[in-house]
N, CA, C and O atoms as CSV, one atom per row, in Angstrom:
chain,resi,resn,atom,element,x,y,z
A,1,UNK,N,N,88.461,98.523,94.378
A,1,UNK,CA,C,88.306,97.111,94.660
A,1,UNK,C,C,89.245,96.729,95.798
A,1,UNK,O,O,90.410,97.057,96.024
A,2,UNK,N,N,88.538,96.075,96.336
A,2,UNK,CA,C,89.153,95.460,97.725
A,2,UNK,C,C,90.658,94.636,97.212
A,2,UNK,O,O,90.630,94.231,96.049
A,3,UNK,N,N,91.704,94.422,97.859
A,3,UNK,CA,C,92.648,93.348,97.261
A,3,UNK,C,C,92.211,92.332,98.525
A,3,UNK,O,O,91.726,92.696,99.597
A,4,UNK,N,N,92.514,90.964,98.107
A,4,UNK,CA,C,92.411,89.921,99.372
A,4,UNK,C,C,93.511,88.871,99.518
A,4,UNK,O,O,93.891,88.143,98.602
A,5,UNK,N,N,93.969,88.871,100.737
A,5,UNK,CA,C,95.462,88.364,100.658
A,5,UNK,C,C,94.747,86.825,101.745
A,5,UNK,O,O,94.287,87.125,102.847
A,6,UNK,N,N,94.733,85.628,101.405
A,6,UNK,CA,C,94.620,84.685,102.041
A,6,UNK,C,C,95.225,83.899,102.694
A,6,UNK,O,O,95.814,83.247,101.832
A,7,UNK,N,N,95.575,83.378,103.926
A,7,UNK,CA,C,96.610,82.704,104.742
A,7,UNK,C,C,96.398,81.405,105.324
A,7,UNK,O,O,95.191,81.239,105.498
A,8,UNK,N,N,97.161,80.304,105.738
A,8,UNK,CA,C,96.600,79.717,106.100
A,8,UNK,C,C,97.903,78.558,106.764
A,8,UNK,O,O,98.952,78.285,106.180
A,9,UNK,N,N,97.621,78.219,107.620
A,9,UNK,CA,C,98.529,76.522,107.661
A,9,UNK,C,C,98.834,75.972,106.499
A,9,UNK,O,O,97.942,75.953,105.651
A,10,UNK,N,N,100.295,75.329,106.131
A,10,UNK,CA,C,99.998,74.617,104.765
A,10,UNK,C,C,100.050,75.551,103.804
A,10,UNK,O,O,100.481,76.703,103.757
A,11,UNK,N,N,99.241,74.435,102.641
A,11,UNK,CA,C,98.959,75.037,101.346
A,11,UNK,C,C,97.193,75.065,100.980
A,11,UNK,O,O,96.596,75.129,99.905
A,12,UNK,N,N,96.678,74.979,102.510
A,12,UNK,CA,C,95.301,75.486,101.935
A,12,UNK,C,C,94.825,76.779,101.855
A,12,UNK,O,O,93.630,76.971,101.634
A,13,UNK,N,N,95.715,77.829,102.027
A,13,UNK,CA,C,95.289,78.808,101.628
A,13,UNK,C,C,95.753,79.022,99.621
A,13,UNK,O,O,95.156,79.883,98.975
A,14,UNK,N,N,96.419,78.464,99.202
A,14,UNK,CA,C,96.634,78.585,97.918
A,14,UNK,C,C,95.900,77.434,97.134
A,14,UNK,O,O,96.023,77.322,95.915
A,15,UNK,N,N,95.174,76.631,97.853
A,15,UNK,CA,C,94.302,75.588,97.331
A,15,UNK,C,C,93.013,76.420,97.258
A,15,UNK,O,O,92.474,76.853,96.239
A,16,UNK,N,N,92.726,76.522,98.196
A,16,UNK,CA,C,91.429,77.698,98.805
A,16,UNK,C,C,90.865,78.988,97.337
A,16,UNK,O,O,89.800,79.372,96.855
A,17,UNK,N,N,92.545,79.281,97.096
A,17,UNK,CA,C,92.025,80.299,95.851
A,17,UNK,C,C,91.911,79.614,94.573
A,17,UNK,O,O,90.927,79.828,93.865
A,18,UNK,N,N,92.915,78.733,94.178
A,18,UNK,CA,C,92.641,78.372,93.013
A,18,UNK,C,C,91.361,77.695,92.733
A,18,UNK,O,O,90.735,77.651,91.674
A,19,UNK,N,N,91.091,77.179,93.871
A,19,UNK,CA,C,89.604,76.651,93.868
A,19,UNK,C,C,88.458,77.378,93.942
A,19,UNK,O,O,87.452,76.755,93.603
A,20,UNK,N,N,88.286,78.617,94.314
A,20,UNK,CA,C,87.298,79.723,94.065
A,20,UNK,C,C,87.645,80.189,92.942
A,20,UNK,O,O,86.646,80.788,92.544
A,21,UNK,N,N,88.918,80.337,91.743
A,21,UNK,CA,C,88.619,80.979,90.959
A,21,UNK,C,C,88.351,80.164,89.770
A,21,UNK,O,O,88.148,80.739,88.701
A,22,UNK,N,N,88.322,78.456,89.868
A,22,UNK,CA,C,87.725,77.939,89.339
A,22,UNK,C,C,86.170,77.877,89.268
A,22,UNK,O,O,85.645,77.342,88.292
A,23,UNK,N,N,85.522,78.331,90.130
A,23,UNK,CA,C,84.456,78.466,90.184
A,23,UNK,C,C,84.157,80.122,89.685
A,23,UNK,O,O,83.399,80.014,88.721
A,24,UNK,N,N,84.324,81.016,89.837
A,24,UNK,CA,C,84.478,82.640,89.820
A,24,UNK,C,C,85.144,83.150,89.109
A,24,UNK,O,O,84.959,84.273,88.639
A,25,UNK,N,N,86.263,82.253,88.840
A,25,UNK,CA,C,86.615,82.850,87.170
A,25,UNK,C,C,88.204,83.812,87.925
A,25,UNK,O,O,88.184,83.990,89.143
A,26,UNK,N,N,88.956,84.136,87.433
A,26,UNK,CA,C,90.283,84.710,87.428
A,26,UNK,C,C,90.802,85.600,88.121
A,26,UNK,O,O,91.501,86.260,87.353
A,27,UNK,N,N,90.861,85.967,89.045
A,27,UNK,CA,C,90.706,87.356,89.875
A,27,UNK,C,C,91.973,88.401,90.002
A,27,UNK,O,O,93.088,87.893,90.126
A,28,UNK,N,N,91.868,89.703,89.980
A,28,UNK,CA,C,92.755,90.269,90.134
A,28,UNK,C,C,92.887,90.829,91.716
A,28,UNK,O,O,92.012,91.027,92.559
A,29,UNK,N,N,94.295,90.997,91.768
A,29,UNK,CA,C,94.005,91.680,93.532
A,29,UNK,C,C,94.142,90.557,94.389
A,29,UNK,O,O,93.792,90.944,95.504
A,30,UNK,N,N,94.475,89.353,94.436
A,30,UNK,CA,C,94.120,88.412,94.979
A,30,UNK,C,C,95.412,88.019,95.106
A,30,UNK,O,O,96.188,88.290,94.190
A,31,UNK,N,N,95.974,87.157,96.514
A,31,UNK,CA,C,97.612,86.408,96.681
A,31,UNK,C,C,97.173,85.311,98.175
A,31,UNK,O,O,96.495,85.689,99.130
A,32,UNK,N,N,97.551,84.449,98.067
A,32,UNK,CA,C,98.086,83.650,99.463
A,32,UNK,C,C,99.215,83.663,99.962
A,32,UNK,O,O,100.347,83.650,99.477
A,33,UNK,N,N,98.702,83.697,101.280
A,33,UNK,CA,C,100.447,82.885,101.714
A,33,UNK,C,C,100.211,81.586,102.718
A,33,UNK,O,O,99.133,81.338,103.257
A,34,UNK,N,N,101.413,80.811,102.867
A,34,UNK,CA,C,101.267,79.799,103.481
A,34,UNK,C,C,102.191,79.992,104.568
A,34,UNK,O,O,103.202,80.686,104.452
A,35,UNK,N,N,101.719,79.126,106.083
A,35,UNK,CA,C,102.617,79.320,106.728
A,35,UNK,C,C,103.439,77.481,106.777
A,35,UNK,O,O,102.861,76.394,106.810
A,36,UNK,N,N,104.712,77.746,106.766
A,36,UNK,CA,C,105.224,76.003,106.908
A,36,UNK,C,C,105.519,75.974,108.345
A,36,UNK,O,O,105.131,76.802,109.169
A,37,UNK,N,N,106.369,74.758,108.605
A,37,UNK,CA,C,106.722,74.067,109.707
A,37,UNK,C,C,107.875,74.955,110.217
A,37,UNK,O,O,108.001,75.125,111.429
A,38,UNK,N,N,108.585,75.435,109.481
A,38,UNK,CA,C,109.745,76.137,110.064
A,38,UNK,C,C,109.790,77.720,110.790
A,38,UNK,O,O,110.578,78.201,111.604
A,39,UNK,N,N,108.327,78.405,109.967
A,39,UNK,CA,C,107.867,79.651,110.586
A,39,UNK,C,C,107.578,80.015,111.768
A,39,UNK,O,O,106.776,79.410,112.481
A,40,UNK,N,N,108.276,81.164,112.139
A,40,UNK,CA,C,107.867,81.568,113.504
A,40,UNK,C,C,107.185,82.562,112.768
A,40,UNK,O,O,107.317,82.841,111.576
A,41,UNK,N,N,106.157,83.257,113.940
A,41,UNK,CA,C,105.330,84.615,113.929
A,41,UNK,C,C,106.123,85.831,113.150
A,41,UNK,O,O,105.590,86.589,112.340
A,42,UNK,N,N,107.447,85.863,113.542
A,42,UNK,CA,C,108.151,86.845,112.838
A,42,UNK,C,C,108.745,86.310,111.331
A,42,UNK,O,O,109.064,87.068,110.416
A,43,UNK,N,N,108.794,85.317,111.307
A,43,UNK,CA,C,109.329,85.373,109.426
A,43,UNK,C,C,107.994,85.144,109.093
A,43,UNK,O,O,107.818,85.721,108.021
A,44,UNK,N,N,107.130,84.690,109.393
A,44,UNK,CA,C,105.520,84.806,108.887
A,44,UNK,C,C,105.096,86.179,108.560
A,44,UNK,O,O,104.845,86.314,107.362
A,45,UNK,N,N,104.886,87.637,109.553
A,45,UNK,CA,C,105.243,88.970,109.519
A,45,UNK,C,C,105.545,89.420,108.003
A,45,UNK,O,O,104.919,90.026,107.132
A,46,UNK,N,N,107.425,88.539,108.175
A,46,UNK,CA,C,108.408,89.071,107.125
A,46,UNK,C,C,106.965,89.097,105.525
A,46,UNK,O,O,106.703,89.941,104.669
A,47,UNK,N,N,106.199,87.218,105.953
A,47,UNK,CA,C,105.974,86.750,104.178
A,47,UNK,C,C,104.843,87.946,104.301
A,47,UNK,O,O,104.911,88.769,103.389
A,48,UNK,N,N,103.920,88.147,105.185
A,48,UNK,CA,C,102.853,88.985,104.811
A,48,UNK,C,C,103.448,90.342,104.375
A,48,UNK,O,O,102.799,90.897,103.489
A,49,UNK,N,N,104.639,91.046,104.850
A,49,UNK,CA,C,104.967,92.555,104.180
A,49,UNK,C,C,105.167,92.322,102.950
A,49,UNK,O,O,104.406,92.973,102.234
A,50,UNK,N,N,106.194,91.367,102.165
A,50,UNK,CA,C,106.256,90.928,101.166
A,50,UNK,C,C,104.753,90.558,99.987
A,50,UNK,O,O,104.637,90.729,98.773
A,51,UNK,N,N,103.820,90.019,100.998
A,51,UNK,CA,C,102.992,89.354,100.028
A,51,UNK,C,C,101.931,90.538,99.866
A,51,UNK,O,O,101.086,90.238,99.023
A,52,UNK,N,N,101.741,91.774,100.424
A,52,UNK,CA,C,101.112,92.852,100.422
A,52,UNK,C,C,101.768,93.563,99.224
A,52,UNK,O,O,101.131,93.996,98.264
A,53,UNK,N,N,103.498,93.664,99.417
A,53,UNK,CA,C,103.653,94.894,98.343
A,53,UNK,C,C,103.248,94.302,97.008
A,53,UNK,O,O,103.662,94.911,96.021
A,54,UNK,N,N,102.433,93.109,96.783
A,54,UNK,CA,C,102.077,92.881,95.505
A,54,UNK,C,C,100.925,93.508,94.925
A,54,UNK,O,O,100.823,93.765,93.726
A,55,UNK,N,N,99.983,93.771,95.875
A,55,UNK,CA,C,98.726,94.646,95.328
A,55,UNK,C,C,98.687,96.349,95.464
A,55,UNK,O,O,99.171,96.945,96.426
A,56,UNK,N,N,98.120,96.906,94.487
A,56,UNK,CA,C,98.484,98.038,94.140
A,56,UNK,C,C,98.231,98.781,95.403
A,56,UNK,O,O,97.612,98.269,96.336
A,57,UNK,N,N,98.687,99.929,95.432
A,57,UNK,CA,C,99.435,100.484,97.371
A,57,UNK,C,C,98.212,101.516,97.306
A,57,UNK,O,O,98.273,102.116,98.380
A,58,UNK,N,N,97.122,102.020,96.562
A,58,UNK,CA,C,95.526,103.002,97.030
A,58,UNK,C,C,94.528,101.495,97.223
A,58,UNK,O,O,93.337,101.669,97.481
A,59,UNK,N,N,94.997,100.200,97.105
A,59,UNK,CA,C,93.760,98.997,97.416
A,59,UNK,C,C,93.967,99.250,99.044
A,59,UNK,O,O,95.006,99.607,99.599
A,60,UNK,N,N,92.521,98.927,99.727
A,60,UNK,CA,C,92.259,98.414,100.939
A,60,UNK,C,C,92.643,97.002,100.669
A,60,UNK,O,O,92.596,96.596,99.508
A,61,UNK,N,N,93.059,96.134,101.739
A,61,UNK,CA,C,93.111,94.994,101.831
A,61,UNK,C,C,92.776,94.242,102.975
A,61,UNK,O,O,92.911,94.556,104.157
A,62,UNK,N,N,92.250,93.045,102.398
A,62,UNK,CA,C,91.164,92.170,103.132
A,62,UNK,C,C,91.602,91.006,103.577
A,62,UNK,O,O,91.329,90.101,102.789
A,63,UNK,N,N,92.293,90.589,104.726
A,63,UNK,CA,C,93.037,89.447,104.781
A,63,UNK,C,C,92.069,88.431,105.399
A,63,UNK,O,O,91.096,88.694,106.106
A,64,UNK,N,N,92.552,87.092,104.968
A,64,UNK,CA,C,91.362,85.952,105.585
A,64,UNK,C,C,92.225,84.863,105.947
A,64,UNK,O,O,92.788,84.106,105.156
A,65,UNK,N,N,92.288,84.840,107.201
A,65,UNK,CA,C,93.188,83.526,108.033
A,65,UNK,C,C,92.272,81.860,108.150
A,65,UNK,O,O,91.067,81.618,108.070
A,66,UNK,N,N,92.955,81.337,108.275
A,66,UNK,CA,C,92.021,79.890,108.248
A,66,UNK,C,C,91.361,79.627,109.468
A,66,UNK,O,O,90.360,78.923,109.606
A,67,UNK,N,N,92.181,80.429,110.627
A,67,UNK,CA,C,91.522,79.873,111.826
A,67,UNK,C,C,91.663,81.011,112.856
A,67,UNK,O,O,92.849,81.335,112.925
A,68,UNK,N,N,91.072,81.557,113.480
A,68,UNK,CA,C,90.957,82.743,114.567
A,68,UNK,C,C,92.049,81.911,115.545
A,68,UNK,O,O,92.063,80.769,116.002
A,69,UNK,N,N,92.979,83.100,115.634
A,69,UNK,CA,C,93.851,82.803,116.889
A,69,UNK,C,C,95.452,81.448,116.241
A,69,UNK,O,O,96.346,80.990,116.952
A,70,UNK,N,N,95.329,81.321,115.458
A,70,UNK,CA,C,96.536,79.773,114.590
A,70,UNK,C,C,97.413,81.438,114.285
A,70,UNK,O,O,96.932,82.571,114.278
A,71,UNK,N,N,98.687,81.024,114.082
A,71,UNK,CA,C,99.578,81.761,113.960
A,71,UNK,C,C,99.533,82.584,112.816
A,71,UNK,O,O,99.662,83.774,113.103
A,72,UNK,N,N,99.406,82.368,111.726
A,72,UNK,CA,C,98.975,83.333,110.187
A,72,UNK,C,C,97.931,84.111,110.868
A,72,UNK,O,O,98.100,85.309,110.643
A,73,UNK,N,N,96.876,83.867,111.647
A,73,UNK,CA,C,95.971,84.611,112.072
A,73,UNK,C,C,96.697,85.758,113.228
A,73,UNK,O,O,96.385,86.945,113.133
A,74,UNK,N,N,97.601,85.336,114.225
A,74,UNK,CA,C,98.212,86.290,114.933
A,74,UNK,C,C,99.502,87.061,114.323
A,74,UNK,O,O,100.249,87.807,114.956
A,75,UNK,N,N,99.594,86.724,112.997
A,75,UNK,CA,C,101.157,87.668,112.893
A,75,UNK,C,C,100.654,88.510,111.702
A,75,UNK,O,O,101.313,89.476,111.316
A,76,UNK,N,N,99.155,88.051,110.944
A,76,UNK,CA,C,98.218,89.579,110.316
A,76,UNK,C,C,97.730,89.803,111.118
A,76,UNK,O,O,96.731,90.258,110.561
A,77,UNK,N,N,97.426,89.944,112.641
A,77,UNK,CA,C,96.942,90.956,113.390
A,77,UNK,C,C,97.716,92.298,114.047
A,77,UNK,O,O,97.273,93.350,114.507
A,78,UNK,N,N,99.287,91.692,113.851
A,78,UNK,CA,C,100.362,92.812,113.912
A,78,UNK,C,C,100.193,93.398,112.605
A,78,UNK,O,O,100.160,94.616,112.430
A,79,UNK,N,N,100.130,92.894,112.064
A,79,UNK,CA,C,100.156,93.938,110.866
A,79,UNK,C,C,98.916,94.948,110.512
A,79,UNK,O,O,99.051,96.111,110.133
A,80,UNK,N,N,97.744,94.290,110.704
A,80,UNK,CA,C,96.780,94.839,110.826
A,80,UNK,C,C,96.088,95.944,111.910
A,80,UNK,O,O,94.955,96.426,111.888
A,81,UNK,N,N,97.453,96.211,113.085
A,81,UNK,CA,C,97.540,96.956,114.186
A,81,UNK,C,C,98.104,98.190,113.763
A,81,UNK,O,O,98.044,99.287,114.320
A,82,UNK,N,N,98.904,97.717,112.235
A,82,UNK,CA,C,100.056,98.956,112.132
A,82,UNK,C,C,99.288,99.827,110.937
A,82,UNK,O,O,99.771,100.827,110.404
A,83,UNK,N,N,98.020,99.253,110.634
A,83,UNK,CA,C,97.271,100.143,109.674
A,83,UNK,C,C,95.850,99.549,109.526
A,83,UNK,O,O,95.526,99.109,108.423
A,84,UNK,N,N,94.959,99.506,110.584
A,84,UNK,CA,C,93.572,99.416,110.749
A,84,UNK,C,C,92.629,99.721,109.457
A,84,UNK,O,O,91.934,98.961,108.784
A,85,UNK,N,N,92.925,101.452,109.343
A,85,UNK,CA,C,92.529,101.864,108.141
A,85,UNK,C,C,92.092,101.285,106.951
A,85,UNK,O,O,91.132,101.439,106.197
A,86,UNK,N,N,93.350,100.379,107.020
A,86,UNK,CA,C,93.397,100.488,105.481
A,86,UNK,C,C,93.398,98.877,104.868
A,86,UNK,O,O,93.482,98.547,103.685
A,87,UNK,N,N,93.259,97.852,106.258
A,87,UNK,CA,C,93.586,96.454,106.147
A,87,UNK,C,C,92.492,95.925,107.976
A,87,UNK,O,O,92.329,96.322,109.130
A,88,UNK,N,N,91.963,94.566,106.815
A,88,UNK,CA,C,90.881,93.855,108.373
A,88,UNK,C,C,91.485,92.519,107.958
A,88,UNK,O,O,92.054,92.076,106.960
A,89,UNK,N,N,91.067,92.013,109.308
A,89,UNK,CA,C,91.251,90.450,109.152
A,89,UNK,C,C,90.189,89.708,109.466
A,89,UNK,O,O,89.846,89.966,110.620
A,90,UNK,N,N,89.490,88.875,108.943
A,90,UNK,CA,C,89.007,88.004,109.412
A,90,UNK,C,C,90.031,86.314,109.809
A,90,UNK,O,O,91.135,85.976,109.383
A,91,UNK,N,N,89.103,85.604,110.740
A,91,UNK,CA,C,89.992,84.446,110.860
A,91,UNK,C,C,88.756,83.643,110.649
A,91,UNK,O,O,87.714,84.009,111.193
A,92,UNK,N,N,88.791,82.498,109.848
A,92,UNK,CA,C,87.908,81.064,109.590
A,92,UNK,C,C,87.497,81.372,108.303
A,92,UNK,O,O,86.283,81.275,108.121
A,93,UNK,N,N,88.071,81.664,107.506
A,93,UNK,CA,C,87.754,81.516,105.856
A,93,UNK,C,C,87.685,80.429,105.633
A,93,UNK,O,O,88.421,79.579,106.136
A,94,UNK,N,N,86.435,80.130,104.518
A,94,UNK,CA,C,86.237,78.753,103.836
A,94,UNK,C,C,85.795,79.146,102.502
A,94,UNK,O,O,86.123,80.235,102.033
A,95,UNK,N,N,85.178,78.440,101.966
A,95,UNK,CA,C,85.541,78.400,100.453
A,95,UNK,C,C,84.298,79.367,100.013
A,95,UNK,O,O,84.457,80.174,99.097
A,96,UNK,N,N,82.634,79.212,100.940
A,96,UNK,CA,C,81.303,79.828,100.657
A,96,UNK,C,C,82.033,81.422,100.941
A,96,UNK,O,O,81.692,82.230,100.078
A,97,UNK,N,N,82.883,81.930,101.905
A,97,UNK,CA,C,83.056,83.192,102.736
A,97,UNK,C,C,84.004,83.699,101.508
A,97,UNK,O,O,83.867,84.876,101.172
A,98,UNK,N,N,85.002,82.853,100.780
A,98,UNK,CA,C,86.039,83.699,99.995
A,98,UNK,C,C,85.226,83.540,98.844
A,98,UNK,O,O,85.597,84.541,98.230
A,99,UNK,N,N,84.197,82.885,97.945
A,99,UNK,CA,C,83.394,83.651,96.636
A,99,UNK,C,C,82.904,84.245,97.004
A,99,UNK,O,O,82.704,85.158,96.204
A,100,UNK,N,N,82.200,84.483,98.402
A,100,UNK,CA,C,81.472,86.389,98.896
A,100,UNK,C,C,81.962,87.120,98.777
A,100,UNK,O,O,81.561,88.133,98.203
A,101,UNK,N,N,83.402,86.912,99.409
A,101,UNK,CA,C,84.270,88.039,99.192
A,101,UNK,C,C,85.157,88.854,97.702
A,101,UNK,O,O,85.563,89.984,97.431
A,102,UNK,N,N,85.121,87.288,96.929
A,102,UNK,CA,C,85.002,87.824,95.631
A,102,UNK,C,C,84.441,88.464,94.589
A,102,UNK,O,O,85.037,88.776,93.557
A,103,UNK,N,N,82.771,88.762,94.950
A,103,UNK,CA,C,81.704,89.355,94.623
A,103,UNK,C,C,81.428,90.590,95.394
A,103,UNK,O,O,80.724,91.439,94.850
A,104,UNK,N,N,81.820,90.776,96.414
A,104,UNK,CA,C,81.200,91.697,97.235
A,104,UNK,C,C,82.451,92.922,97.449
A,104,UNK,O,O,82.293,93.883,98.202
A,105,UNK,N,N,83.152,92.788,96.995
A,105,UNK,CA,C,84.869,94.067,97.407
A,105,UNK,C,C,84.731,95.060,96.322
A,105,UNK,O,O,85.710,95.717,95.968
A,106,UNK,N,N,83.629,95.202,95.799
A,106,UNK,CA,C,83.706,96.812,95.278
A,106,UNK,C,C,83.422,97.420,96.431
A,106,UNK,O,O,84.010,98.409,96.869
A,107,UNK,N,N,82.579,96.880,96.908
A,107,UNK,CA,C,82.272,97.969,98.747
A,107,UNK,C,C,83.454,98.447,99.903
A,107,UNK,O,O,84.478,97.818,100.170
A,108,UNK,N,N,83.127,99.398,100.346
A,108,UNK,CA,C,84.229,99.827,101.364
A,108,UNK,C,C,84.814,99.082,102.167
A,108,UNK,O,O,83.996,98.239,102.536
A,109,UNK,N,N,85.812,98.921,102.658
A,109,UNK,CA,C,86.668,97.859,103.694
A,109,UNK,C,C,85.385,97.670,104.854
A,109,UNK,O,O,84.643,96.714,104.625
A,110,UNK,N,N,85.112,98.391,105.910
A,110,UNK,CA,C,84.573,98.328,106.950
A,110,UNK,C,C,82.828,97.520,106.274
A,110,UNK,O,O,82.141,96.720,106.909
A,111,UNK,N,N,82.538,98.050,104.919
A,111,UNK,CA,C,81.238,97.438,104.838
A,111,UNK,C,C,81.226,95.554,104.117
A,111,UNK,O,O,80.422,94.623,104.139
A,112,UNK,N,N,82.411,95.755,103.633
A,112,UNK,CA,C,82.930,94.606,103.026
A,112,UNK,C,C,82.849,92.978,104.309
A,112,UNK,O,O,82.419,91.829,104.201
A,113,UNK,N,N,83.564,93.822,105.473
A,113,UNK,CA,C,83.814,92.939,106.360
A,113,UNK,C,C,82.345,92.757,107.216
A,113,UNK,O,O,82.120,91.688,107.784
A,114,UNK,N,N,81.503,93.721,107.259
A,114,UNK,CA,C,80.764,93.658,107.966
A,114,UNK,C,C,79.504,92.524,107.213
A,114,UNK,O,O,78.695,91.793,107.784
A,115,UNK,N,N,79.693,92.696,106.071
A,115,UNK,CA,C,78.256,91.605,104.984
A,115,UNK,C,C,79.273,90.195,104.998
A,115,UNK,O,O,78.627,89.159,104.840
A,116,UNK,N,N,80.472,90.044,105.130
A,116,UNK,CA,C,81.162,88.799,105.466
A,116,UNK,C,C,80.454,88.085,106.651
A,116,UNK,O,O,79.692,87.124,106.555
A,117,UNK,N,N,80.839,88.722,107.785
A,117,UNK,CA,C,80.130,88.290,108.948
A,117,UNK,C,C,78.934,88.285,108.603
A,117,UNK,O,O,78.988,87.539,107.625
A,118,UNK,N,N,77.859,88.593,108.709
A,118,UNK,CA,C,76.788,88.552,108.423
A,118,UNK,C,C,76.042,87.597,107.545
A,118,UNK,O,O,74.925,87.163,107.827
A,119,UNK,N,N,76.940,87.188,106.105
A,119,UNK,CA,C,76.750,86.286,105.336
A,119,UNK,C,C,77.532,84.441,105.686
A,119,UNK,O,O,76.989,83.357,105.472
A,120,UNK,N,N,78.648,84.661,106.151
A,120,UNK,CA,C,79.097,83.598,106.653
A,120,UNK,C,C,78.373,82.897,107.899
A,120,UNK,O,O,78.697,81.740,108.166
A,121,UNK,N,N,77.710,83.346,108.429
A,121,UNK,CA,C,76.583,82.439,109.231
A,121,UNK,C,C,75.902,81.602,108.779
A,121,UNK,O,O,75.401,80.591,109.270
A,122,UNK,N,N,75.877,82.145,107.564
A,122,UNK,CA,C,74.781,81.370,106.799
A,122,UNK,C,C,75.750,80.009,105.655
A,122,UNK,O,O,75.242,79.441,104.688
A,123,UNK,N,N,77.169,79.805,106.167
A,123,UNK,CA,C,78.063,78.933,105.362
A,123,UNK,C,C,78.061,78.095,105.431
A,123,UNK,O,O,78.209,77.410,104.419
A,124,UNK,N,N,77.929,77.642,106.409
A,124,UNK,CA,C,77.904,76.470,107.423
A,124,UNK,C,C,76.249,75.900,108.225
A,124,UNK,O,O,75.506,76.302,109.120
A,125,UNK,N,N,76.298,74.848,107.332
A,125,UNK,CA,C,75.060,74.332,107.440
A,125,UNK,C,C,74.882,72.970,107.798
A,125,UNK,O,O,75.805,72.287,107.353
A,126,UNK,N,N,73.804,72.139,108.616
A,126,UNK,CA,C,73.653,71.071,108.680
A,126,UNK,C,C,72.751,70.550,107.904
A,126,UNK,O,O,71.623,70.943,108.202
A,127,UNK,N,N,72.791,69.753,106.943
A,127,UNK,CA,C,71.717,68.782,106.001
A,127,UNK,C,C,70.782,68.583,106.500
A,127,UNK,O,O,71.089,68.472,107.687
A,128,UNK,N,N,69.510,68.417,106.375
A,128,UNK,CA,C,68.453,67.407,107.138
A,128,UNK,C,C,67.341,67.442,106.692
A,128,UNK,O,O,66.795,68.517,106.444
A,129,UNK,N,N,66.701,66.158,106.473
A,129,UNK,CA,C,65.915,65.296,105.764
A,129,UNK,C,C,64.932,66.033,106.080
A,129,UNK,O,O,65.030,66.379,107.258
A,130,UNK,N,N,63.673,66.591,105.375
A,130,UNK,CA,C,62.366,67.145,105.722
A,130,UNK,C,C,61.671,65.797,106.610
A,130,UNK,O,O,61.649,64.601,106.319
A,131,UNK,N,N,61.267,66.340,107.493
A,131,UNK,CA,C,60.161,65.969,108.919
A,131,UNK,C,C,59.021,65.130,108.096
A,131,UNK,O,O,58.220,65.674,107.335
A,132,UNK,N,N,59.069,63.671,108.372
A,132,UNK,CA,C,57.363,63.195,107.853
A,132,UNK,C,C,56.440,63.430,108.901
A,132,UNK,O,O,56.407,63.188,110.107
A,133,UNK,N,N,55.648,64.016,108.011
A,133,UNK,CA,C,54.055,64.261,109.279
A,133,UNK,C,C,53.242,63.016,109.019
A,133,UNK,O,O,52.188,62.828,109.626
């Protein structure tokens, strides 16, 4: 099983989970971190080594940043430089992309990330009223 470590500005990455596992039920393998006001890229670094040695060390891990390119997103991409293998990142997690990901991480890292993309297109939707003919 995949582990999934979630990040984010704030505290919506620890809102983000408790709120999927209210819906999905309890999860194991699973941690946030938040980045605050006082973090630079490098004590951010520091929280992700820390917030990794919590899941068991043969899990792949699946990290999900809130926003491609926001700082939690650039300081798991150092980390994710120093072991490709064995850890991906996505950046723009929302709430439809992390219950996929909670259903879908018995699958291999590389196939895991790849049905993310693929399925998160489909997350983000505009409403609209059926057409009167």
């Amino acid at each position: 099983m995949i582990s999934i470590l979630v990040a984010s500005h704030g505290r919506l990455s620890e809102e983000l989970v408790k709120t999927a596992e209210m819906i999905a039920g309890r999860q194991a393998q699973i941690s946030w971190l938040s980045l605050d006001s006082r973090d630079s890229v490098e004590s951010l670094q520091s929280k992700y080594n820390k917030a990794l040695t919590v899941f068991t060390e043969h899990n792949d891990v699946l990290i999900l940043s809130d926003m491609w390119g926001g700082s939690p997103f650039e300081a798991a991409g150092r980390i994710v430089t120093d072991n490709p293998a064995h850890i991906a990142l996505i950046g723009g997690v929302n709430l439809p992309l992390l219950l996929e990901a909670f259903v879908s991480r018995n699958r291999p890292l590389d196939q895991l990330v790849d049905h993310l993309m693929v399925v998160s297109k489909e997350a983000i939707r505009q409403f609209q009223l059926p057409s009167a003919k």
